[in-house]
N, CA, C and O of each residue as an XYZ file, in Angstrom:
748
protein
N       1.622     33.600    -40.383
C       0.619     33.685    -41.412
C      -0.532     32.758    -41.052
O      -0.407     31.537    -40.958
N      -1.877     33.556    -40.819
C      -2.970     32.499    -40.715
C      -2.820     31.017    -42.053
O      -2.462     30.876    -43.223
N      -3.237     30.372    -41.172
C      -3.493     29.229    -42.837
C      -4.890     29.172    -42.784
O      -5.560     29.301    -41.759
N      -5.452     28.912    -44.289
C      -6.564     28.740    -44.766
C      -7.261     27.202    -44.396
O      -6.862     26.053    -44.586
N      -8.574     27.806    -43.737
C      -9.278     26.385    -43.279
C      -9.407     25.450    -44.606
O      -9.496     26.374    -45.415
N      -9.465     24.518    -45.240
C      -9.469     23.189    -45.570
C     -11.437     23.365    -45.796
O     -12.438     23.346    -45.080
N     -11.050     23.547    -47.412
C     -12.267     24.032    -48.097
C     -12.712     25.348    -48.527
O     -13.625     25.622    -49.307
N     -11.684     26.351    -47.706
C     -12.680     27.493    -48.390
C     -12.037     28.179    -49.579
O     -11.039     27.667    -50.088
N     -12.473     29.143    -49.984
C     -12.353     29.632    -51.104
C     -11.476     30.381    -51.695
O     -11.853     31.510    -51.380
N     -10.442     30.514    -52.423
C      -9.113     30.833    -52.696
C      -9.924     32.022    -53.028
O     -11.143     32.022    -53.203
N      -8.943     33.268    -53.114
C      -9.017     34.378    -53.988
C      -8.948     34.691    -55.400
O      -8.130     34.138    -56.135
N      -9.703     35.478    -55.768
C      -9.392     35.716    -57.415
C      -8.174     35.599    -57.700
O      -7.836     34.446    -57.970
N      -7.144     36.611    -57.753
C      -6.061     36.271    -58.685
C      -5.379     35.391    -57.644
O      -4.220     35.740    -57.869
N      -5.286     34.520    -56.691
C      -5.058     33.264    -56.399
C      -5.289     32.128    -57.062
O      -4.395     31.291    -57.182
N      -6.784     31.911    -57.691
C      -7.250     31.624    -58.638
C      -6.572     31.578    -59.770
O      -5.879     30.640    -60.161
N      -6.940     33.468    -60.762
C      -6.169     33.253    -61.384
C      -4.456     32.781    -61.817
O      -4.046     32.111    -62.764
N      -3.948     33.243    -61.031
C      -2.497     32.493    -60.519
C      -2.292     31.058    -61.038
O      -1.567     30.841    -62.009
N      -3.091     29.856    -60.225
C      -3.379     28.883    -60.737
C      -3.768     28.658    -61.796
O      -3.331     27.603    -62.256
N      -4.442     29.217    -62.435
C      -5.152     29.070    -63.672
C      -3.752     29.294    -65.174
O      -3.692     28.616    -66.199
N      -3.108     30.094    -64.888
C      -1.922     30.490    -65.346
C      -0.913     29.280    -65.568
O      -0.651     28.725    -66.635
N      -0.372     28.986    -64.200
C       0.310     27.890    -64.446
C      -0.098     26.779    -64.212
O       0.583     25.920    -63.653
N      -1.615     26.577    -64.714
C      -1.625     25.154    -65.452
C      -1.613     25.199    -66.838
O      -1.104     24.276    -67.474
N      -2.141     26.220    -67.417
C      -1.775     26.511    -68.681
C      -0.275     26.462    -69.401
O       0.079     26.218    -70.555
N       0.372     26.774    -68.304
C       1.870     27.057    -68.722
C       3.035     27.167    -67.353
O       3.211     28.232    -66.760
N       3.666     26.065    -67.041
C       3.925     26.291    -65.668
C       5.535     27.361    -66.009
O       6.121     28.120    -65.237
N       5.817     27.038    -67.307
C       6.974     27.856    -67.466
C       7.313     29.052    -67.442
O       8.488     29.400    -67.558
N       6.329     29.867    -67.286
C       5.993     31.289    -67.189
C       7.011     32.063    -65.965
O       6.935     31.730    -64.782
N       7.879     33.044    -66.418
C       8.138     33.531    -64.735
C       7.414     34.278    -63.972
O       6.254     34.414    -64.359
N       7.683     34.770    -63.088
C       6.874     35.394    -61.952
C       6.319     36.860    -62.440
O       5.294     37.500    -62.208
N       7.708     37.116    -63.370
C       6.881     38.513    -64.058
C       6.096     38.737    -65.115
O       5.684     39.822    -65.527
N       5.827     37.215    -65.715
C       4.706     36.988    -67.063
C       3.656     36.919    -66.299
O       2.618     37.570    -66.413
N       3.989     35.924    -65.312
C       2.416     36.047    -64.768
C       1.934     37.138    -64.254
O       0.786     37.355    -64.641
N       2.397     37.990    -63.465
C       2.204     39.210    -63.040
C       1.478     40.006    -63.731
O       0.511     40.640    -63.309
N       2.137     40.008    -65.390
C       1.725     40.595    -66.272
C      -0.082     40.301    -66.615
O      -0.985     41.138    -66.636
N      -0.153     38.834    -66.852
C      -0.866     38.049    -66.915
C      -2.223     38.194    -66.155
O      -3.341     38.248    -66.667
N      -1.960     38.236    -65.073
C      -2.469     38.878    -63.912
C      -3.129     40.029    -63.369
O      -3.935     40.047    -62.439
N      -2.782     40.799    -63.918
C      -2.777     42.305    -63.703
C      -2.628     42.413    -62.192
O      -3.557     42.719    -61.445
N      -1.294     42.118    -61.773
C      -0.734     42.579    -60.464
C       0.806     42.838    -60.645
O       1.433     43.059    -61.682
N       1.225     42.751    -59.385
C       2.691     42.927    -59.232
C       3.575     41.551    -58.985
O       3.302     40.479    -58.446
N       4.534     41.974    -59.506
C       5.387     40.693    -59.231
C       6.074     40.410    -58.100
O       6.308     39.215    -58.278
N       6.524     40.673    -57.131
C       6.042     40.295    -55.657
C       5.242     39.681    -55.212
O       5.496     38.713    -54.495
N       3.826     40.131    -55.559
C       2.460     39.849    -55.137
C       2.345     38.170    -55.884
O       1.924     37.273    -55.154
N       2.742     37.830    -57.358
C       2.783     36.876    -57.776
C       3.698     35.422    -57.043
O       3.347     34.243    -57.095
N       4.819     35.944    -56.450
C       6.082     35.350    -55.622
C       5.315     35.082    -54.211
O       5.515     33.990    -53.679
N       4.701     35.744    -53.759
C       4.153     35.532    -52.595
C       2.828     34.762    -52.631
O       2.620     33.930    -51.748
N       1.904     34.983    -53.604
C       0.897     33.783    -53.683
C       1.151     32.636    -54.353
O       0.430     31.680    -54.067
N       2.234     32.440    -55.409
C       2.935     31.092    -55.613
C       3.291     30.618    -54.024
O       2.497     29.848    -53.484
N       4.262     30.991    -53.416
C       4.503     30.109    -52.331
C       3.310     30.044    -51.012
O       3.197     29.210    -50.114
N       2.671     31.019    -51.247
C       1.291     30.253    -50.482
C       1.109     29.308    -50.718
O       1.395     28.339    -50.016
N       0.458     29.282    -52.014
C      -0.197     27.646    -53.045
C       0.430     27.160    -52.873
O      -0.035     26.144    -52.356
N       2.065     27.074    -52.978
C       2.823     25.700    -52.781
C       2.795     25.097    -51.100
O       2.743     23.882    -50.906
N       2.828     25.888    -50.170
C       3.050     25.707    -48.941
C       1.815     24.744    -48.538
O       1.799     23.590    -48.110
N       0.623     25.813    -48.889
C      -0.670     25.140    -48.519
C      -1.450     23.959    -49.398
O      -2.537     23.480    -49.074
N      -0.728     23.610    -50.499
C      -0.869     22.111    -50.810
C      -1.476     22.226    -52.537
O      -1.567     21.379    -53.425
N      -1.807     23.661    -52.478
C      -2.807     23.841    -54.289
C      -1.879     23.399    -54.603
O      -1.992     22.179    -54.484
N      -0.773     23.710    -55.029
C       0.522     23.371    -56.068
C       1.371     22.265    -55.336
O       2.115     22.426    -54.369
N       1.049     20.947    -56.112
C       1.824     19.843    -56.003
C       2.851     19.737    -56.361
O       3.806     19.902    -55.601
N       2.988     19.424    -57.647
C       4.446     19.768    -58.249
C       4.098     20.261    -59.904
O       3.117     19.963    -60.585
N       5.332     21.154    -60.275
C       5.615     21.596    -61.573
C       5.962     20.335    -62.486
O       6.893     19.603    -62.153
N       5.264     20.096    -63.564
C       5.524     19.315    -64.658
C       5.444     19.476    -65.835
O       5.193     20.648    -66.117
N       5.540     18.845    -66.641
C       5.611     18.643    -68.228
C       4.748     17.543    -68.781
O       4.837     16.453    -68.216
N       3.836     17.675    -69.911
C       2.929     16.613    -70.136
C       3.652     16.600    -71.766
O       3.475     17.386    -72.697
N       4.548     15.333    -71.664
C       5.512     14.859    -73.114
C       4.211     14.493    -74.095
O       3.045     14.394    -73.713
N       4.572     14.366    -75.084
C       4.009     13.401    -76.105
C       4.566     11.667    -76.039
O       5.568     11.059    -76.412
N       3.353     11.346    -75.380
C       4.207      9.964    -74.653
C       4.583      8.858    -75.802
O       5.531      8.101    -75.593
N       3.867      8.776    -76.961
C       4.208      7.853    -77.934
C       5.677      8.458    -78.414
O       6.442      7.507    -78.569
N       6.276      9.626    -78.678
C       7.471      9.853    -79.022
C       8.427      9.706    -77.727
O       9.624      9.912    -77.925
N       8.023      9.379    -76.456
C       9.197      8.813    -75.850
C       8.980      7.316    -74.976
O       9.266      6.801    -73.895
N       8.132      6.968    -76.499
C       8.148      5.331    -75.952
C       7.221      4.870    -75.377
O       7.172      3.641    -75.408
N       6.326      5.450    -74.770
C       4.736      4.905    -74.009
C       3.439      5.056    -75.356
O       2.804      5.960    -75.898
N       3.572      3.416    -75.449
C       2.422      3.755    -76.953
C       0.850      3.148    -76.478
O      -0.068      3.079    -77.295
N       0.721      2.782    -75.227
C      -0.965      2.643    -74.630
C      -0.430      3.298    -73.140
O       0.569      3.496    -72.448
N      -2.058      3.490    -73.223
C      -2.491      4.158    -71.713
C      -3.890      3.346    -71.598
O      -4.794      3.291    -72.432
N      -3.786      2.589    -70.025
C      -4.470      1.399    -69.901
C      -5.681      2.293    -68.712
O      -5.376      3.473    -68.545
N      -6.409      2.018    -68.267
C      -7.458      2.571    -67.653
C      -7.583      0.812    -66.728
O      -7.596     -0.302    -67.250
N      -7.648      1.138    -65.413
C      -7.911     -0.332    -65.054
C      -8.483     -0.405    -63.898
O      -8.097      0.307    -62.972
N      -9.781     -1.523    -63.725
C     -11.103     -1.030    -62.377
C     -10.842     -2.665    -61.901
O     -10.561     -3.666    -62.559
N     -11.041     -2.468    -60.627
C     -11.052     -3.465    -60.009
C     -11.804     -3.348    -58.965
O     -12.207     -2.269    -58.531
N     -12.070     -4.546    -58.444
C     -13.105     -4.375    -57.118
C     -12.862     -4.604    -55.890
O     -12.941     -5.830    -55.809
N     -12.471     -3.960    -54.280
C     -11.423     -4.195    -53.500
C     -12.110     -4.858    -52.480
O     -13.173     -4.657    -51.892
N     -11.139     -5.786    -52.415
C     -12.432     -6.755    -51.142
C     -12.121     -5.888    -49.825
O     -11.083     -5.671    -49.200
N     -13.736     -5.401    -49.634
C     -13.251     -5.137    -48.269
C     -14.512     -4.978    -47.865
O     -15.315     -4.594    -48.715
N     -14.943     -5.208    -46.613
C     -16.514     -5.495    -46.187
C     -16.918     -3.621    -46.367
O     -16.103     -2.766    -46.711
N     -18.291     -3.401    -46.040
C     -18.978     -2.300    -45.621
C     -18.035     -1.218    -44.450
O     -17.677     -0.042    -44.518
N     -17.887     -2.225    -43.479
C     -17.212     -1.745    -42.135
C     -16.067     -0.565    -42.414
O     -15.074     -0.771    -43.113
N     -16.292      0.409    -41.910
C     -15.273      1.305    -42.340
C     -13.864      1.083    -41.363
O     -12.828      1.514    -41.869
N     -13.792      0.674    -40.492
C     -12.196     -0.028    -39.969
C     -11.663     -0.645    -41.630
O     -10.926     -0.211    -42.515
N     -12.367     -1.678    -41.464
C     -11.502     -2.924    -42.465
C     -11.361     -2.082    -43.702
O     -10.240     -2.178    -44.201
N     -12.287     -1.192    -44.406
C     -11.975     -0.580    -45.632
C     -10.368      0.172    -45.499
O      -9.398      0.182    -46.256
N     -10.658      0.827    -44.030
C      -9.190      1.682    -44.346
C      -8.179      1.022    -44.016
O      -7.092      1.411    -44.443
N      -8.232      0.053    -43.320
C      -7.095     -1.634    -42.958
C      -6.946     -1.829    -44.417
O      -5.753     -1.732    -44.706
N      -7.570     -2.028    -45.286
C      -7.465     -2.688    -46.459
C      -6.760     -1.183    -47.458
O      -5.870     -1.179    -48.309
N      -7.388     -0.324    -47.043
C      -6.591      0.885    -47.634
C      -5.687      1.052    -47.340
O      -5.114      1.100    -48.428
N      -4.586      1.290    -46.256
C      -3.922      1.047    -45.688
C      -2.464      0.212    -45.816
O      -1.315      0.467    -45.455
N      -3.069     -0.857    -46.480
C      -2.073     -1.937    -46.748
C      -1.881     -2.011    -48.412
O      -0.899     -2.512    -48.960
N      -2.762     -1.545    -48.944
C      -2.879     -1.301    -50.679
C      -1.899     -0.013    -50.651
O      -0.994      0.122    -51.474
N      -2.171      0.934    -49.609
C      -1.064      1.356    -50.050
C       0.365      1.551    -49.785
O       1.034      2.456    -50.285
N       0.805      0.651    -48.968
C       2.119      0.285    -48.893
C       2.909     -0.978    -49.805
O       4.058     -1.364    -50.017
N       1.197     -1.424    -50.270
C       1.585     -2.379    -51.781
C       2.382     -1.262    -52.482
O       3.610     -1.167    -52.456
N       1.437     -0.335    -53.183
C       1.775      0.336    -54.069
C       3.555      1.374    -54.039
O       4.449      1.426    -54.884
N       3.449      1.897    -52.970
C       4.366      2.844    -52.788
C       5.616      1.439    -52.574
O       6.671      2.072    -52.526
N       5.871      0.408    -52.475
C       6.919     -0.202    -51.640
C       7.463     -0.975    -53.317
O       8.609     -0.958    -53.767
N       6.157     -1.634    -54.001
C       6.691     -2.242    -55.324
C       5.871     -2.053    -56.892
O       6.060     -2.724    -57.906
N       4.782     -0.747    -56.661
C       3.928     -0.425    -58.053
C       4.939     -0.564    -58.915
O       6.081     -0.375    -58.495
N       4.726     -0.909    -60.248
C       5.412     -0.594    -61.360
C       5.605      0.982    -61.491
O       4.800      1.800    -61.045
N       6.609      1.249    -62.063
C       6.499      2.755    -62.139
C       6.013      3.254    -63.203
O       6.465      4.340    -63.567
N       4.901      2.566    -64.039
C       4.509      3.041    -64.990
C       2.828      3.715    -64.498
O       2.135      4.355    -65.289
N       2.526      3.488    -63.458
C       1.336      3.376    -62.864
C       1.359      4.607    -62.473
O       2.064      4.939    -61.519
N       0.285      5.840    -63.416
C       0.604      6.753    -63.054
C      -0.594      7.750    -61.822
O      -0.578      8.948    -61.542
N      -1.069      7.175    -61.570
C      -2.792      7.354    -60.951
C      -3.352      6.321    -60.155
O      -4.010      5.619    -60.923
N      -3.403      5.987    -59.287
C      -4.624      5.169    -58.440
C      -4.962      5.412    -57.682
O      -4.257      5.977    -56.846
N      -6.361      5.129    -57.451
C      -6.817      5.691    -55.863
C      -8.432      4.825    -55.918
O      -8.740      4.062    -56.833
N      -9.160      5.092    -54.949
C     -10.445      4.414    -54.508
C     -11.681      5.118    -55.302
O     -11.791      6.289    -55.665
N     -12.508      4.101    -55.443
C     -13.438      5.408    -55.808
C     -14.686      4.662    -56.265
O     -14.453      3.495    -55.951
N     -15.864      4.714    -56.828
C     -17.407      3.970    -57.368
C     -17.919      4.131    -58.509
O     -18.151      5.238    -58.996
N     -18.171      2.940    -59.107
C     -18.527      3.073    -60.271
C     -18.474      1.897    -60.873
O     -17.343      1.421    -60.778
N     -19.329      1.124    -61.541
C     -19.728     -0.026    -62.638
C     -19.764     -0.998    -62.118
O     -19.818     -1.986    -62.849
N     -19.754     -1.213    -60.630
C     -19.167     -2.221    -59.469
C     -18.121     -2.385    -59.205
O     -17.742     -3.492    -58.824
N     -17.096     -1.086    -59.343
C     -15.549     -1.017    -59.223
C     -15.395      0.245    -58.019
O     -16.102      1.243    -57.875
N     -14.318     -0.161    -57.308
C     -14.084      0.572    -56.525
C     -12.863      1.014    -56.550
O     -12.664      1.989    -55.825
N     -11.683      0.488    -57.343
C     -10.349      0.797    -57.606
C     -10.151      1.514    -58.725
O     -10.849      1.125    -59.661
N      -9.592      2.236    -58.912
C      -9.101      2.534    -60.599
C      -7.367      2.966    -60.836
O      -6.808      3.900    -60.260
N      -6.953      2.357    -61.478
C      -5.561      2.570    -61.738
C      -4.984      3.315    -63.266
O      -5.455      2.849    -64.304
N      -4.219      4.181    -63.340
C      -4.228      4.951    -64.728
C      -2.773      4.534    -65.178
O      -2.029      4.919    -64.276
N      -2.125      3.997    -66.044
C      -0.948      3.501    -66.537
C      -0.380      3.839    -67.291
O      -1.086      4.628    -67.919
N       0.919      3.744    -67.890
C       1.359      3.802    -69.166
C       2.016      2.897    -69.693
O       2.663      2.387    -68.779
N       2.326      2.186    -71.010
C       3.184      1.135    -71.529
C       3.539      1.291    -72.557
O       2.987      2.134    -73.264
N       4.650      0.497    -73.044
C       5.550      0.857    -73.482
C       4.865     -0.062    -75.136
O       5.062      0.279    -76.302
N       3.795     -1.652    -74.440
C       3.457     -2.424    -75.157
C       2.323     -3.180    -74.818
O       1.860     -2.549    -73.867
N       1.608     -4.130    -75.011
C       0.781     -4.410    -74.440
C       1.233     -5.644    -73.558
O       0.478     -6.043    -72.672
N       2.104     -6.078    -73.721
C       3.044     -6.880    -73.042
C       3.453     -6.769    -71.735
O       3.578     -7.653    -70.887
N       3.716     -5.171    -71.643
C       4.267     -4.475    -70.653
C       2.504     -4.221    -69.829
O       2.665     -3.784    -68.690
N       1.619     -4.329    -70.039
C       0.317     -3.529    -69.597
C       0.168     -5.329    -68.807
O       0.136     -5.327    -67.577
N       0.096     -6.576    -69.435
C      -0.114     -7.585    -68.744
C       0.591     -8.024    -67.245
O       0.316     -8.452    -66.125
N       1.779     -7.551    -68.168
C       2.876     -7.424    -66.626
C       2.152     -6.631    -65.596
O       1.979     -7.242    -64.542
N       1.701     -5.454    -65.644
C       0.769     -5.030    -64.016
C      -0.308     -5.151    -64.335
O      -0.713     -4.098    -64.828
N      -1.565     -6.463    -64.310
C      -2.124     -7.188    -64.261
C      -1.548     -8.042    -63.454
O      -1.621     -7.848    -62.240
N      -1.063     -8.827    -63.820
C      -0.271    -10.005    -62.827
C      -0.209     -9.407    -61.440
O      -0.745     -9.658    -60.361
N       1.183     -7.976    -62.169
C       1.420     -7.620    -60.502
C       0.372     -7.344    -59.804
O       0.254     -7.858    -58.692
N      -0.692     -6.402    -60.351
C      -1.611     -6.545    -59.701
C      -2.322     -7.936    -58.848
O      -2.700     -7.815    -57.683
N      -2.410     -8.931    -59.425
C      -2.745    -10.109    -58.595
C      -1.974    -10.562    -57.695
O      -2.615    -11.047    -56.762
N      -0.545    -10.628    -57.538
C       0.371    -10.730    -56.739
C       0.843    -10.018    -55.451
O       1.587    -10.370    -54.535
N       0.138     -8.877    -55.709
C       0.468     -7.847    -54.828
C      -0.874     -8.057    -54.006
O      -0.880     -8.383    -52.819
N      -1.745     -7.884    -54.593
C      -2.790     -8.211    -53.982
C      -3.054     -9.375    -53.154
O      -3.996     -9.392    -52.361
N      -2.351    -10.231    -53.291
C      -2.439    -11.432    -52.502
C      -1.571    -11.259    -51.404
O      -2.048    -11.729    -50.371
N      -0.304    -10.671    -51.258
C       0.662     -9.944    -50.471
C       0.079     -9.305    -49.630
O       0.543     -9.221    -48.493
N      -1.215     -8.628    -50.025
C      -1.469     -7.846    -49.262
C      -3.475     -8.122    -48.669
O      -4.629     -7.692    -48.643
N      -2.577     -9.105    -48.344
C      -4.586    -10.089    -47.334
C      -5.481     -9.905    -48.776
O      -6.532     -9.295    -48.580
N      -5.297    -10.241    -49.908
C      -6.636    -10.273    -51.369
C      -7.464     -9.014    -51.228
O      -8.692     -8.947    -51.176
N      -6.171     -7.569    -51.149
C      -7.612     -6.307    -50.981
C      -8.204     -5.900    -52.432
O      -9.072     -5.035    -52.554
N      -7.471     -6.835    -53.860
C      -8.665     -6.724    -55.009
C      -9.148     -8.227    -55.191
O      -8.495     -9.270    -55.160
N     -10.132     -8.062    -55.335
C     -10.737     -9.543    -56.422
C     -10.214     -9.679    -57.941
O     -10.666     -8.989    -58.855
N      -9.376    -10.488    -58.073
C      -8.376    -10.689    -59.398
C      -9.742    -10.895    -60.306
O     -10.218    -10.205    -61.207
N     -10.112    -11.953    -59.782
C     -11.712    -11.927    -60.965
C     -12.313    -11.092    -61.985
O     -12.515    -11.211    -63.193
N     -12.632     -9.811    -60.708
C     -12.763     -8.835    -61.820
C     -12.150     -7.325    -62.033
O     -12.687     -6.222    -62.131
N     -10.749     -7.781    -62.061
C      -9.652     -6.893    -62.876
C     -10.494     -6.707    -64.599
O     -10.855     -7.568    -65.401
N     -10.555     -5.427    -64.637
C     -10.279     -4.978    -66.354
C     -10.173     -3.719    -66.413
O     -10.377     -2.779    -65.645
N      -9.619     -3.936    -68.039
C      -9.073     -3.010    -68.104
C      -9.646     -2.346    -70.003
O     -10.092     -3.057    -70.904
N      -9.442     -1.073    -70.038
C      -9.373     -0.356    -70.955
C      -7.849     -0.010    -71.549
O      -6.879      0.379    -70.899
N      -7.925     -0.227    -72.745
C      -6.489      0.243    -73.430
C      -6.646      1.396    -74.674
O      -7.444      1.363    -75.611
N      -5.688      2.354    -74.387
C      -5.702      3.210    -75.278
C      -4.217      2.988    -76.202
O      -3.123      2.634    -75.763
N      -4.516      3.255    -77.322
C      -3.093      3.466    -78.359
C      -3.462      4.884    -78.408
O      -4.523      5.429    -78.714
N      -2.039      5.466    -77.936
C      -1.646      6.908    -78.107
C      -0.902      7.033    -79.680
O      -0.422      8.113    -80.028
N      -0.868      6.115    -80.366
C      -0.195      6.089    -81.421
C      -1.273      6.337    -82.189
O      -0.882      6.876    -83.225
N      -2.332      6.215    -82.180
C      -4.077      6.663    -82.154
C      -3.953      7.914    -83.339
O      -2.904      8.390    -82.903
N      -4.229      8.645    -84.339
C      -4.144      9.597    -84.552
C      -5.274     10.898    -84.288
O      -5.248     12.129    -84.279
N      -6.366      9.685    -84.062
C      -7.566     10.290    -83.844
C      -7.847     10.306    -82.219
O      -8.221      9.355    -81.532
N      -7.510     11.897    -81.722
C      -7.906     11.875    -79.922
C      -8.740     12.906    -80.291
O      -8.440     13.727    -81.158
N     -10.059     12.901    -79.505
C     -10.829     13.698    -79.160
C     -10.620     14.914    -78.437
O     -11.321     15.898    -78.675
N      -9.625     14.933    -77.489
C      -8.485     16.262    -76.851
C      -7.493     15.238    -75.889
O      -7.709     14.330    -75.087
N      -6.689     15.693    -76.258
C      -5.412     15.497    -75.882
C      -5.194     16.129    -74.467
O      -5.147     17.321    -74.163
N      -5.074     15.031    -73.693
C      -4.529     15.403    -72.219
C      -3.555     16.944    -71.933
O      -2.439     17.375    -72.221
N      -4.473     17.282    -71.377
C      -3.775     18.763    -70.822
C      -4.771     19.527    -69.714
O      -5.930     19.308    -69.360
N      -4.022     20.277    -69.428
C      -4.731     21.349    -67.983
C      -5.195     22.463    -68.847
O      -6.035     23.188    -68.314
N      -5.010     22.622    -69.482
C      -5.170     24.062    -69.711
C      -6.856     24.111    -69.909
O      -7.691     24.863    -69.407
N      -6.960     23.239    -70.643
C      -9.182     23.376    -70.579
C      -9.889     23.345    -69.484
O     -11.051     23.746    -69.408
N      -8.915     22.636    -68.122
C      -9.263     22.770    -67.137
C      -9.529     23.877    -66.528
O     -10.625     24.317    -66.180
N      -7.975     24.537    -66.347
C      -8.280     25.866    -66.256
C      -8.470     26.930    -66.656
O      -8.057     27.972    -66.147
N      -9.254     26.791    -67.818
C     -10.012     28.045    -68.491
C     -11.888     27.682    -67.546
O     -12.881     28.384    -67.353
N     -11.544     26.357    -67.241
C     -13.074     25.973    -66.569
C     -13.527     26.178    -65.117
O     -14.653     26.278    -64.628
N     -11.920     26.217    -64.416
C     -11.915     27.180    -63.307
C     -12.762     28.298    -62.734
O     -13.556     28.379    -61.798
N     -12.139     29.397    -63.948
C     -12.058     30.645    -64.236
C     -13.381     30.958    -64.247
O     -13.928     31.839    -63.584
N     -14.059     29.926    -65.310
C     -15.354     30.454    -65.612
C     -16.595     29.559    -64.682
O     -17.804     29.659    -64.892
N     -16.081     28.856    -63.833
C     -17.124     28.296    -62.735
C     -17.295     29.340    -61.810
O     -18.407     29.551    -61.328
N     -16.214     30.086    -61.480
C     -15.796     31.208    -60.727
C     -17.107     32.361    -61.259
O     -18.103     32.561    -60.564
N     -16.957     32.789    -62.111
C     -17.677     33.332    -63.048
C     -19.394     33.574    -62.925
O     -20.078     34.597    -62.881
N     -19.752     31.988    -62.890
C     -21.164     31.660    -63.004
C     -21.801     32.055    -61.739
O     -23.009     31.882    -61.576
């Protein structure tokens, strides 16, 4: 099977496919089909494309995290010392992430590099308390020192959300995503 060059453009009901099960990954092969307006074969065979070729990461479930115990979600920017030089950035990338993968808290559900407010880190969390949110803070400083100072503890901050909140503006989910897919496709 040719593989698809790295960037180009999936097919419509490839597309739609995706679009499907982010909405609903529970669906079987013959809802979506349905869904689809194809065959169910045809659905079995472009699922394991997507999975092979990397669209589909993994199948999940997005809980209601305050009913199983995660009552903030912390948002947290930091600034990663690392010169201009693109060696040392990815040396410093590099070693952040064998911080992470070897001792992150496992509440840490998101991090990666990125720009913005004079932050180049951002980390996405969950806790149980705010107690629990200070605890990776720390680790964060600790690890970081473990690992040659690739954040400036200085300026660690952070945003905290209470999911216990009653008032959310939309509630974490894919599915608005991929109705936005669909219709970028569209335009």
């Amino acid at each position: 099977m040719k593989k698809r060059e790295k960037g180009s453009v999936m097919k419509e009901n490839e597309l739609k496919l995706l679009s499907e099960l982010m909405k609903s990954s529970r669906k079987s092969d013959r809802e979506l089909a349905k869904a689809i307006r194809c065959s169910q074969p045809t659905v079995t065979r472009m699922r394991n494309k997507l999975e092979k070729e990397g669209y589909i990461k993994e199948y999940t479930v997005i809980p209601d995290f305050a009913k199983i115990g995660y009552h903030l979600m912390a948002v947290t920017l930091a600034t990663i010392n690392a010169s201009g030089d693109e060696k040392h950035v990815l040396e410093i990338g590099k070693m952040a992430r064998k911080v992470f993968q070897e001792s992150a808290p496992l509440e840490i559900i998101f991090s990666a590099r990125g720009m913005g407010l004079g932050y180049q880190g951002i980390i996405i969390s969950l806790h149980k308390d705010y107690a629990s949110y200070l605890k990776l803070r720390d680790w964060l400083i600790v690890a970081s020192a473990k690992a040659y100072n690739f954040l400036d503890a200085s300026t660690i901050e952070g945003f905290v959300i209470s999911l216990d909140d009653t008032v959310h503006y939309r509630n974490l989910t894919f599915s608005t995503l991929a109705k936005s897919l669909l219709n970028s496709r569209e335009e």
